[in-house]
Every structure is written in C-alpha cells, then in structure tokens.
Steps between C-alpha positions, in 0.01 A plus 500: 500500500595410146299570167402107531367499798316778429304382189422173738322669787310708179430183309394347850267767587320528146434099560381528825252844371388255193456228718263734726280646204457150353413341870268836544300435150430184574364550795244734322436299184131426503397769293095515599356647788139495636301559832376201664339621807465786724447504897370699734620287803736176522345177367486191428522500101504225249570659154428266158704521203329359185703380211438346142778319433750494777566658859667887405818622653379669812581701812313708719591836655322596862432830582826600629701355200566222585566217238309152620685218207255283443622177557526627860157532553244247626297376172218284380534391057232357288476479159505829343555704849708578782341611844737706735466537873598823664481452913412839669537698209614867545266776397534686214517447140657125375662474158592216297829510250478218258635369134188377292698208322315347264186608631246705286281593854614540888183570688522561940253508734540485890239426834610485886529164690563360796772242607279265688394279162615456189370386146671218334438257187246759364489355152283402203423137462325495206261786282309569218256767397205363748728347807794556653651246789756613724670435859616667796635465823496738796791467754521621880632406864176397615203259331184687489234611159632723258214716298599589141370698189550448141454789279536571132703827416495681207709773384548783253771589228721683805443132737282708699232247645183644332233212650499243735249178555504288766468155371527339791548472897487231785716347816766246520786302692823693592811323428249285190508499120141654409414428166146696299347516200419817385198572200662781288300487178363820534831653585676356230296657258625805635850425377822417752466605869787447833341232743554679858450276837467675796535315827434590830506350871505530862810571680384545876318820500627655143399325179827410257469545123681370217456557124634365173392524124532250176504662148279379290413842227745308248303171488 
C-alpha cells in the first residue's frame, strides 16, 4: 500500500469519527432536563407543556431510555401550550429534554385519560375581569351525555397548583360544540389562574375521562 493511500484511509476515517461526534451531539442538544411524571403502573398519560412565547424544543425519555421525538407523538396545541398523549405509558420515572428558546418560563403538568373521548376546540371566546366565554366540543364513537367540570387553578412560584375552585359543572351533547359563560370576578382579583375542564362519560360499564387546560395567569 503506498504512503497515499495510506493518508486517504486516515483522512477517511477522521471524517467518518467527526461525522459521528457531530451526528452524536446533536442528537443530545437540548440542554434542560426535568421530570414530568412518575408511575407506579402503565397508563394512560396526557402530559401539558406550557409556554410564553413559543412551543420549546422538546423530547421525552421513557423509563428505559428511550428517546420519544416529539413530532412523533400524538398532540393537541393551543395558544400558549402543547398537550402530549402517551398511550399505555411504562412505569417508572418520565423525563422531558427541551431548549427554552425564547421563552422566559416552561411549566408541565400531567393527568391519566382514557381513549374513548377526546376534548377539542377548548378555547376562549371572549374575557374580561368579570366573564369569560368559551367553547368546547367532546368527541366519541357513540352519541350519548357527556358531564364536565370547570375549575380555576392556581399555582405557586415552583407551578405547583396551590388552590383550586370549581367554577363550574353540568352535562352536554357528545360529538357538539358546548359553549358557557363563566362569572370569574372574584377569581380575577386573585390574579392569573389555568382554566382546567374535566370531562367524563359512560363507556359500557367503565366511565371514560378526558382533560384539558387554557392559560389564563398572564391575562
């Protein structure tokens, strides 16, 4: 083999190693961990990542290491969040890798669910300090009465909830836009608090839950 050759297969291989490390760091760029939940037995799990300006770099690790991308995972956006779906969830301790952006706060929470119905077009129609107006619609196979609650959230300097109120409850129409008015004057004066709905309904002999939150503590 001549001295050329030579210094190619060298020159190759220091490509191919620098090639490697560069594909390996980016693979591990997010520089921010943080726990997002912890199991005791697979479940269901919807976990919420709240934003203030726009939706963070983020991937989640299971128990076992592995890496779930985000963009391959079943997902519900509003305004200033992103809600996550985790089907059958391992036990064990789930993190969350993520780039901040141009955020100045990332705050997670998390709750079990169940297939069988889902939340959409939760959303504010209009507010002010007294009233707020908003919609939602509660989809599954089968027409039937869906029972919801509306509660006010509060929480503390670590995003811990600290208080909850329930401002509301009452029953409507699978598969229909419901729309309420809620009286929040009291709870206004209390400063900014996350709006969390809580549905539930029958599904043959087990009930099926679904949940979803709005942010409202900047308003």
């Amino acid at each position: 083999m001549t001295r050329v050759s030579k210094i190619m297969q060298i020159t190759v291989a220091l490509m191919l190693a620098t090639l490697f490390i560069l594909t390996s760091c980016g693979r591990n760029s997010l520089p921010y961990s943080r726990e997002v939940f912890s199991l005791d037995a697979e479940s269901n799990i919807t976990a919420l990542v709240i934003f203030d300006d726009e939706m963070p770099d983020v991937e989640f690790i299971r128990p076992d290491g592995t890496v779930l991308e985000a963009e391959n995972l079943r997902q519900r956006s509003g305004g200033n969040f992103t809600q996550f779906f985790f089907p059958q969830a391992s036990p064990g301790t789930w993190t969350m890798k993520y780039d901040t952006l141009s955020n100045t706060e990332i705050t997670t929470t998390y709750s079990a669910y169940v297939e069988h119905i889902f939340i959409y077009n939760f959303d504010v129609v209009e507010h002010n300090n007294e009233r707020i107006s908003l919609t939602f619609g509660v989809s599954a196979d089968d027409s039937g009465t869906v029972h919801y609650e509306i509660h006010a959230e509060f929480t503390g300097p670590d995003n811990i909830t600290t208080d909850e109120v329930l401002i509301t409850n009452g029953e409507g129409t699978l598969n229909q836009i419901i729309e309420r008015q809620l009286d929040i004057a009291e709870l206004a004066e209390r400063g900014g608090f996350l709006i969390r709905l809580s549905v539930t309904t029958q599904n043959g002999q087990e009930p099926a839950h679904d949940i979803a939150w709005l942010d409202l503590r900047n308003w």
